[in-house]
C-alpha positions in Angstrom: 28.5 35.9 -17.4 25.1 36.0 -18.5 22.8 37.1 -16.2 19.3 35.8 -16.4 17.5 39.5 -15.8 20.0 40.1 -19.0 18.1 38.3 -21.4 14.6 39.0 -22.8 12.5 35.4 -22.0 9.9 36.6 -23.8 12.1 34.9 -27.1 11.5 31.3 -25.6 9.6 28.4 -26.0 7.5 29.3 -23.1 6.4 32.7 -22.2 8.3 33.9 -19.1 4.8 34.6 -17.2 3.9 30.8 -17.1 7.2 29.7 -16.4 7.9 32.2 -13.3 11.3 31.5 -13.8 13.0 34.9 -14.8 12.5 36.8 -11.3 13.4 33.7 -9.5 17.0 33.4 -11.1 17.2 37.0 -11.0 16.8 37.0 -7.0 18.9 34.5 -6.8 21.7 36.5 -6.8 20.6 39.1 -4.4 22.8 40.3 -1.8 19.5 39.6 1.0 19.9 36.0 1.7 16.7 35.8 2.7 15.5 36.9 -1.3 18.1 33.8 -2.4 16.6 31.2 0.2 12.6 32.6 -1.2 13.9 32.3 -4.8 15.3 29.0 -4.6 12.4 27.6 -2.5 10.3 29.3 -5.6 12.2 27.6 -8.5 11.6 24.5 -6.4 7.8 25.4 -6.8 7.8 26.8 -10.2 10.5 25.1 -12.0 11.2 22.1 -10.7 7.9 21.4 -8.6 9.1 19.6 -6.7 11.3 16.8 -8.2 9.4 17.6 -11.4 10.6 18.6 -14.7 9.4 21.0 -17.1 10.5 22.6 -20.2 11.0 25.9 -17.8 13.3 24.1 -16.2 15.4 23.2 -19.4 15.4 26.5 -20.3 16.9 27.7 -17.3 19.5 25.5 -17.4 22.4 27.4 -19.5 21.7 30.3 -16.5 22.0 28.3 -14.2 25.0 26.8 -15.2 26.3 30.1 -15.3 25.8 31.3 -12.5 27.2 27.9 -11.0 30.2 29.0 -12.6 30.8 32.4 -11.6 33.0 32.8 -8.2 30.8 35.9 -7.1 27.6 33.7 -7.0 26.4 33.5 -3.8 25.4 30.2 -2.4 26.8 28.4 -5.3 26.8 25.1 -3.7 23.0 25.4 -3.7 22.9 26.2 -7.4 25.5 23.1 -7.9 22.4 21.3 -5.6 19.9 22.3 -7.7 21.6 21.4 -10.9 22.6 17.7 -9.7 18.8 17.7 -7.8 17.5 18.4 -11.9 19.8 16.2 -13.5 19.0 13.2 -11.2 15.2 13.6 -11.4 15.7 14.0 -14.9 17.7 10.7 -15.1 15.4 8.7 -13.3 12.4 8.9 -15.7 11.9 6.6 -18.4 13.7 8.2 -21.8 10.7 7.1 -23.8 8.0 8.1 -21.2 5.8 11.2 -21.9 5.4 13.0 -18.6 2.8 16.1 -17.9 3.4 19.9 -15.9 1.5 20.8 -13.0 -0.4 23.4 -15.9 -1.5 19.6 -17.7 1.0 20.4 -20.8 2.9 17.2 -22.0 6.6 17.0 -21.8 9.5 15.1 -22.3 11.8 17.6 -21.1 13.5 15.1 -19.1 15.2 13.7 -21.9 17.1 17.1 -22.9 18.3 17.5 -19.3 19.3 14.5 -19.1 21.7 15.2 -22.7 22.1 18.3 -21.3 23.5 17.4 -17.9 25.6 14.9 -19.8 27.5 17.5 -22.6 27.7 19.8 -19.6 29.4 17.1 -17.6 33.1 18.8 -17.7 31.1 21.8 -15.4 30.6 19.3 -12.8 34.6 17.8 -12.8 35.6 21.6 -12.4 32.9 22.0 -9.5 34.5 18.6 -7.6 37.7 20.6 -7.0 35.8 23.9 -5.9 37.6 25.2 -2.9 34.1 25.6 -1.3 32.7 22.5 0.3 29.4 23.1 -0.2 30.3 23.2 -3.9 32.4 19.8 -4.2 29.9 18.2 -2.3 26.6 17.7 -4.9 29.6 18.1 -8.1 30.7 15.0 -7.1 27.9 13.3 -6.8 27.1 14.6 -10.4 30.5 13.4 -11.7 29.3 9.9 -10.9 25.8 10.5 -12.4 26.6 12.5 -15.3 30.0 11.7 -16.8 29.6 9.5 -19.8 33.3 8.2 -19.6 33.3 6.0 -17.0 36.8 5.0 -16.7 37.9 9.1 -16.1 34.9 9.7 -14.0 36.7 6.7 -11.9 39.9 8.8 -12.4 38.3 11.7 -11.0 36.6 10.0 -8.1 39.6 8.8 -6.9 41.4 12.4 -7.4 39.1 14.0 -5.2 40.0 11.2 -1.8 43.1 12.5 -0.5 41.9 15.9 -1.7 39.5 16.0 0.6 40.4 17.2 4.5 36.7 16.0 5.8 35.4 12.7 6.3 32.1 13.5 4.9 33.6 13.8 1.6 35.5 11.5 1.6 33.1 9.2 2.2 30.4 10.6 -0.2 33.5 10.3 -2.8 33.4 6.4 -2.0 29.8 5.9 -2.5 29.8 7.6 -5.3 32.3 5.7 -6.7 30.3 2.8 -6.3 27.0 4.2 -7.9 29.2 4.7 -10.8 30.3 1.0 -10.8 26.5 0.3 -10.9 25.4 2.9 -13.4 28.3 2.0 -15.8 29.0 -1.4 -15.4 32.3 -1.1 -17.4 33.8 0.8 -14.7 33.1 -2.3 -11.9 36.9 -3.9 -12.3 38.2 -0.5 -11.8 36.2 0.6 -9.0 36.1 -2.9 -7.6 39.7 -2.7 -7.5 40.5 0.7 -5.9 37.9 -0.5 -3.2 39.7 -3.6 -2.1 43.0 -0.8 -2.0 41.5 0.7 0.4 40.1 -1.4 2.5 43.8 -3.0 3.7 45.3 0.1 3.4 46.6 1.6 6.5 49.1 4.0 5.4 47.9 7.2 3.7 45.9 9.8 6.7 42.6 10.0 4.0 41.9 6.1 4.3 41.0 6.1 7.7 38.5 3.5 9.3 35.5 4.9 8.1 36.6 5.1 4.9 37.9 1.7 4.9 34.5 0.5 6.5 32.5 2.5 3.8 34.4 1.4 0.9 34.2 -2.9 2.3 30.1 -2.4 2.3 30.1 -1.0 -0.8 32.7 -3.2 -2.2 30.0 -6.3 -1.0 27.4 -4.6 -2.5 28.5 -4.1 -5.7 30.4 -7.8 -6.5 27.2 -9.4 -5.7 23.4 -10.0 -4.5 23.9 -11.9 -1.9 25.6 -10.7 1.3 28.9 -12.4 2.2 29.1 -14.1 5.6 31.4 -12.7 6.8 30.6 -8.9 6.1 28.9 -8.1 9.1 31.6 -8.6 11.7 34.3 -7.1 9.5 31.7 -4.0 9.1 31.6 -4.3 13.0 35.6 -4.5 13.5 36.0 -1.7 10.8 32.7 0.6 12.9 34.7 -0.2 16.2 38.1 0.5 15.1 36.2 3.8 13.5 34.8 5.6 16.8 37.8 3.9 19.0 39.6 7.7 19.4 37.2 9.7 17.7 38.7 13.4 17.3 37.2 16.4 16.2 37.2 16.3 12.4 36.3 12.9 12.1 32.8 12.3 12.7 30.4 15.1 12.0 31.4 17.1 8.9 33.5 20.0 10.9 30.8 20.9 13.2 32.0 22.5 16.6 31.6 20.3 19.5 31.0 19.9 23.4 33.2 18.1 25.8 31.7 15.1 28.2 32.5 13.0 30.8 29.9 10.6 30.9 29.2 6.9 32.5 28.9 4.5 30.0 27.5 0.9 30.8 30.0 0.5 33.7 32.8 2.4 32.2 34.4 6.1 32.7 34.4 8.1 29.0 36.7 10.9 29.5 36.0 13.9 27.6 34.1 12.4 24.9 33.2 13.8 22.0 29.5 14.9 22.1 28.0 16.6 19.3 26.4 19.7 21.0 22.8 18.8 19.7 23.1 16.0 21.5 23.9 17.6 25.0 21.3 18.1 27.5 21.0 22.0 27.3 21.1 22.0 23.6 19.0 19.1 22.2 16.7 20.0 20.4 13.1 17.0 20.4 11.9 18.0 17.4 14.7 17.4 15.3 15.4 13.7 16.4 15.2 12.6 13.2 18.5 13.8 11.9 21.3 11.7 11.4 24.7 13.2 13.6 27.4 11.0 12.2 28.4 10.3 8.5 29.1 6.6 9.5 25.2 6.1 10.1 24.3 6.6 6.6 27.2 4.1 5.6 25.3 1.8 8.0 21.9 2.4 7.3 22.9 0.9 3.6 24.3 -1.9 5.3 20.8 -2.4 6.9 19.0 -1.9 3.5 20.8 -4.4 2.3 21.0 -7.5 4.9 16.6 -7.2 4.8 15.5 -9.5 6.4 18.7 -11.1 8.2 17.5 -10.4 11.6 20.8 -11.7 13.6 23.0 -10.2 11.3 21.4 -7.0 11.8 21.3 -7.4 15.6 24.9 -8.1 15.9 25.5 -4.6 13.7 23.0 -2.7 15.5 24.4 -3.7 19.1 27.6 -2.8 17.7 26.3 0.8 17.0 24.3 1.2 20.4 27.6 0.1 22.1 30.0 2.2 19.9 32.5 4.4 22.2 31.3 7.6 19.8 27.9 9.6 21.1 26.7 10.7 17.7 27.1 6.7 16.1 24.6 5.6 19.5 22.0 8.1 18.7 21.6 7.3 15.2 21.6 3.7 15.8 17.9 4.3 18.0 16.4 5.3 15.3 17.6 2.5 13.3 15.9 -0.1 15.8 12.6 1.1 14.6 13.5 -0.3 10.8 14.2 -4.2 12.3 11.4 -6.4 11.3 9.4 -8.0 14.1 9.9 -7.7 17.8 12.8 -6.6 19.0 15.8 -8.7 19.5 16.6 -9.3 23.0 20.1 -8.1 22.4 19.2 -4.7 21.0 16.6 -3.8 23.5 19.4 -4.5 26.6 21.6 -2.7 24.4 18.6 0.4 24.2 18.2 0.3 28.0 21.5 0.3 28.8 22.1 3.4 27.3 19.5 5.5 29.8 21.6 6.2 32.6 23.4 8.6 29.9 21.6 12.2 30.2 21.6 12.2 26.6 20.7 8.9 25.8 17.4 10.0 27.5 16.7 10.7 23.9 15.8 6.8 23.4 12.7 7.9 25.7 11.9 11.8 23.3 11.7 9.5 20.4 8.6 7.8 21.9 10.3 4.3 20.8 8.6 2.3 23.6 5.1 4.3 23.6 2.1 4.6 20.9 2.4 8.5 21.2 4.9 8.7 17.9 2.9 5.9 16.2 6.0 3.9 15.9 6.2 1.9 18.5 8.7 -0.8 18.7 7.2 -3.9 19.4 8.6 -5.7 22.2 7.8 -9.5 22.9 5.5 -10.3 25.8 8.0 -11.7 28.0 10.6 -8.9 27.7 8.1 -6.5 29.0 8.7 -6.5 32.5 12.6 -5.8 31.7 11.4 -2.6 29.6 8.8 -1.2 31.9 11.8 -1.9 34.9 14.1 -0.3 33.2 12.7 2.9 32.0 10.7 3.0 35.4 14.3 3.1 36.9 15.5 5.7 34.7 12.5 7.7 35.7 13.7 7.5 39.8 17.0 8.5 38.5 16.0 11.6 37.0 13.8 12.3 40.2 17.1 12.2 42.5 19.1 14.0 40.0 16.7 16.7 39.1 14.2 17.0 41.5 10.9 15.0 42.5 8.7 17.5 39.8 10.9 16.2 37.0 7.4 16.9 35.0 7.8 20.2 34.8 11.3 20.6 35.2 12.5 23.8 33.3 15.6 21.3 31.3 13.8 21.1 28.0 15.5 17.7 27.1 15.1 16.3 30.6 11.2 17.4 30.4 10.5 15.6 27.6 12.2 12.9 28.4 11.2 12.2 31.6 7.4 12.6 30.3 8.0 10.4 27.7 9.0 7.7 29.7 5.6 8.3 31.9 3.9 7.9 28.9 5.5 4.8 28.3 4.4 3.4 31.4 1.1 4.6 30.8 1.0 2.7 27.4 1.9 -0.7 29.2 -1.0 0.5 31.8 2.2 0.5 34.4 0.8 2.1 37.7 4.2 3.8 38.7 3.1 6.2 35.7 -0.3 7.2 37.8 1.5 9.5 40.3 2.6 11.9 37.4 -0.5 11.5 35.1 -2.5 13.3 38.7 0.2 15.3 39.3 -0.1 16.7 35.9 -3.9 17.3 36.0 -3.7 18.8 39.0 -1.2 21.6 38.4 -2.1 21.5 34.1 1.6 21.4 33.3 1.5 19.7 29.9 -1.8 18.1 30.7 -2.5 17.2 27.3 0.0 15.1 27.2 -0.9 13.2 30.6 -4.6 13.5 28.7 -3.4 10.2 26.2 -2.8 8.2 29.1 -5.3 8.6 32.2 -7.6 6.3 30.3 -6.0 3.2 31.2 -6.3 3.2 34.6 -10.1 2.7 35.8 -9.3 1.7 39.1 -8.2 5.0 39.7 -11.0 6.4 38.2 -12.3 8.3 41.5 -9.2 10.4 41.4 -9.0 11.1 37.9 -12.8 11.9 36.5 -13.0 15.1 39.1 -10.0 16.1 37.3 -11.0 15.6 34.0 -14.6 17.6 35.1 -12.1 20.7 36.1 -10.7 20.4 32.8 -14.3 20.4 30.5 -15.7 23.0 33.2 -12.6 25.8 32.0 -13.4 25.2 28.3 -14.3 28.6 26.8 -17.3 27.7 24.8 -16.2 30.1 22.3 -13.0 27.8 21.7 -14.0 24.6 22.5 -10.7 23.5 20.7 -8.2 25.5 22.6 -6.2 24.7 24.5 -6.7 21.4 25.1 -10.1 19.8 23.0 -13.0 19.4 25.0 -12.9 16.3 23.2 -10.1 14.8 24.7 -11.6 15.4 28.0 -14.5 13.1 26.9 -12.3 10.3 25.2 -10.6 9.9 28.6 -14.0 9.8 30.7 -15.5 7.4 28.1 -11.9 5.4 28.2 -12.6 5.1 31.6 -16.0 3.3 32.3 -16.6 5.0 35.8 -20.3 6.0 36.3 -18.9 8.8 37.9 -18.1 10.1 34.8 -21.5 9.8 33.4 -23.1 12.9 35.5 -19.8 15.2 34.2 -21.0 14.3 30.5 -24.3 15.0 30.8 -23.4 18.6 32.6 -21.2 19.3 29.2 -24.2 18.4 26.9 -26.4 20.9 29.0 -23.5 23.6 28.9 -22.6 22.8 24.9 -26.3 22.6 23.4 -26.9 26.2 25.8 -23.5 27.3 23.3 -24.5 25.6 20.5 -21.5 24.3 20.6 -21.8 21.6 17.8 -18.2 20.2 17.7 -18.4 19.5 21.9 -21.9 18.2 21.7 -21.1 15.4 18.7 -18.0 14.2 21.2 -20.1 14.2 24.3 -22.9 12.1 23.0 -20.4 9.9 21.5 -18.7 9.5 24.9 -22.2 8.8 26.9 -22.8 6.4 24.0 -20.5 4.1 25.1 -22.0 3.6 29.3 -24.9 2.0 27.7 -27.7 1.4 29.2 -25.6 2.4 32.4 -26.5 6.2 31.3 -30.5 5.6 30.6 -31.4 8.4 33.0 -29.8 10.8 30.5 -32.2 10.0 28.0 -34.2 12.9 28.7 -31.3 14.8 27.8 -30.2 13.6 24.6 -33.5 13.0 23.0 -34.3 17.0 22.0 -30.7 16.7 20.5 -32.0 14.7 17.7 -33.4 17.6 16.2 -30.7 20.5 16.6 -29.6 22.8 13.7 -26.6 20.8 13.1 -26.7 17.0 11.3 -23.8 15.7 13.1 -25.4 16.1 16.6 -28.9 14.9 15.3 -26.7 11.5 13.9 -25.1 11.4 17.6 -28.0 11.6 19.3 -29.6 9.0 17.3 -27.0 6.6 17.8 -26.8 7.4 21.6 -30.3 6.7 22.1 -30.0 3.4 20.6 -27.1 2.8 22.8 -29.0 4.0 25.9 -32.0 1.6 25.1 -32.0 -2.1 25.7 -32.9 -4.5 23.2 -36.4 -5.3 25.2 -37.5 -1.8 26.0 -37.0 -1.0 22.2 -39.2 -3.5 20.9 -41.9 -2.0 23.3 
């Protein structure tokens, strides 16, 4: 095989020290996995910047290809990645378009990869029956995208089915198949025809219901534009009859998983599969954005495709929030956020009833309900009482279960979760959130989070603004930004209105101009700007402020006189 640190790159079309490539194939293949992982994050960057292509990355092709096909490569499924990651960017760009490097050069190196990838082709069939998963997996998606025979890519497709032992293959081997239907649009009979095989056929193990669910959506998508009526609730029979007696190959690509007992929406589940990211003691919040079964992304194309048919949809979606499989609920929340317009009545009933589930509290980490993720589901008016019920509810529930300081509980799931649902209430301006929001300022567990929503509740405004002066009055002036902003302090005082809060601004300006403490001083004049000519007797305060060292105070102090001075007393 030849090795890239083997040949002398100096010889090419590009000299090796503006392409950057040499070392990084050469590490590629060292026996530190964490030199491989830097090396193929620095191709990325060099070579394939990325998605872009370059004429380094042609000439690095014929080494990688090499390496792809040498059984003592490590992590050849990434190389395979890379390849079909090069190929496909490649193949997207116009064939007559002139596209330009990161370094300005023009290039239309995207035209010999794509010929490239194409002659090379026969690589990618040998790849797609790789005993190594993580091989097979991107070589058959290149099969589809590179084979210029359509008719034995379709052979080759359909091989690779009952060859494959999980269902993540198998499905990605029926998806493919229908790309290739759509890139070659000879090939449509045949592939049309071995999808409607499989979606009656019962018999052989590898066409389970997933598979036969996948291959009827993709099957619908391909015969036509327009979806048929009756796709959605055989998509919905196929999904039920799919996570009926889920086992532990079936749904999430081999990973290990956790026994439950749960209580689902009236019902005993009995040692239910649970994908161990998705228990209690493992969940992780900031990864909620991963999808846990392969069925979702079958799904999600379903979605992408019905648009705008809001009751179809619905009827799908509550099909996936009521699914007897854990992993096929939790994907389904995130899909609510995609439906356009308010939520259905259906799917919201179908959201809250999955909260009594300690792992469902999820629906709350992903901030669906509250402004805090900046994707906030919007819920009609009247269906707000039934949402603010329901997740205050869920709130007493985890009191009694874990204790009546669920704030700072030491359960990392069950913390976020329950302060997310606060938060929600605080967002609705719900006063069964105020108890926590004090609680929280009084003891500073995660008070910056209870900081986003104090400022809706005025009325409570005597309790709150002495908490919020503890706050400003434990700023370091040397890091006015740390911890917790002094700014944020001021938002919530300026959010809410209280005179009171007029005399704890006015003691930060005096503390922040003795600092020069610029950053603080532009927030506080901003917040005492908005008390009007409530805060006149600070005038005295904020006039010498229009001439301090740094413009952005002297334009806040400005503007806050203006806004301490009524219309009459300025004319005077």
């Amino acid at each position: 095989m030849i090795r890239a640190h083997d040949v002398d790159w100096t010889t090419g079309h590009l000299p090796s020290q503006v392409c950057g490539v040499p070392n990084q194939l050469e590490d590629m293949l060292s026996p530190d996995p964490a030199i491989r992982a830097g090396a193929l994050e620095g191709f990325y960057a060099e070579a394939h910047d990325q998605g872009a292509v370059d004429p380094c990355t042609l000439m690095s092709l014929p080494f990688l290809f090499d390496m792809a096909d040498d059984a003592a490569t490590p992590d050849r499924g990434e190389i395979v990645g890379l390849l079909l990651s090069i190929g496909r960017e490649s193949s997207d760009r116009d064939p007559e378009g002139v596209y330009f490097t990161v370094n300005g050069v023009a290039s239309t190196a995207h035209v010999d990869i794509t010929a490239e990838m194409t002659v090379r082709a026969d690589a990618f069939v040998r790849y797609a029956a790789d005993l190594e998963p993580s091989v097979r997996r991107p070589a058959i998606q290149a099969v589809g995208l590179f084979l210029s025979d359509g008719e034995r890519a379709a052979r080759v497709l359909a091989e690779r089915l009952p060859a494959e032992d999980s269902i993540a293959e198998r499905l990605l081997v029926v998806r493919t198949m229908a790309r290739l239907a759509l890139r070659l649009p000879e090939t449509k009979t045949t592939v049309a025809l071995w999808l409607d095989g499989l979606i009656d056929d019962h018999e052989p193990s590898h066409v389970d219901a997933p598979v036969r669910l996948s291959a009827l959506i993709h099957r619908a998508l391909i015969d036509s534009d327009r979806v048929p009526a009756s796709l959605v609730p055989r998509a919905i029979a196929q999904l039920r009859e799919s996570t009926l007696t889920p086992t532990a190959d079936k749904l999430c690509n081999g990973c290990r998983r956790c026994q439950s007992s749960s209580h689902v929406r009236g019902r005993d589940v009995v040692s239910q599969v649970l994908p161990p990211h998705l228990a209690a003691e493992r969940f992780d919040p900031d990864h909620h954005g991963e999808e846990h079964s392969p069925i979702s992304s079958v799904l999600r194309t379903l979605h992408t495709a019905l648009g705008e048919l809001v009751a179809e949809r619905t009827a799908l979606l509550v099909a996936q929030l009521n699914s007897a499989d854990a992993a096929t609920r939790y994907d389904a929340i995130a899909m609510t956020k995609d439906l356009p317009g308010t939520l259905p009545r259906p799917v919201l009933t179908s959201l809250l009833g999955l909260l009594p589930d300690d792992w469902a509290a999820v629906l709350v980490i992903q901030g669906g309900f509250s402004q805090w993720w900046g994707s906030r589901l919007r819920i009609a008016p009247e269906d707000s009482e039934l949402l603010l019920d329901a997740v205050a509810d869920h709130m007493a529930t985890l009191r009694i279960t874990y204790g009546g300081d669920v704030w700072a509980t030491d359960n990392a799931l069950i913390r976020r979760a329950y302060q997310e649902a606060v938060m929600t209430l605080a967002d609705h301006r719900d006063p069964r959130a105020l108890p926590d929001l004090v609680r929280s300022l009084e003891t500073r567990v995660d008070d910056w989070r209870a900081l986003y929503g104090v400022g809706a509740y005025p009325d409570a405004a005597d309790r709150l603004v002495p908490l919020l002066a503890d706050g400003l009055r434990n700023i370091d002036p040397a890091r006015p930004h740390a911890p917790i902003p002094a700014g944020l302090y001021l938002s919530c005082l300026a959010d809410l209105k209280s005179p009171l809060a007029i005399s704890v601004i006015t003691d930060t300006l005096t503390w922040a101009s003795r600092h020069q403490s610029w950053g603080v001083l532009t927030d506080a004049l901003n917040a005492l700007a908005t008390f009007g000519h409530d805060a006149q007797p600070s005038h005295s305060i904020v006039r010498p402020l229009t001439d301090a060292p740094d413009e952005a105070v002297r334009a806040a102090a400005r503007a806050t006189l203006d806004a301490l001075t009524t219309p009459s007393e300025s004319e005077v």
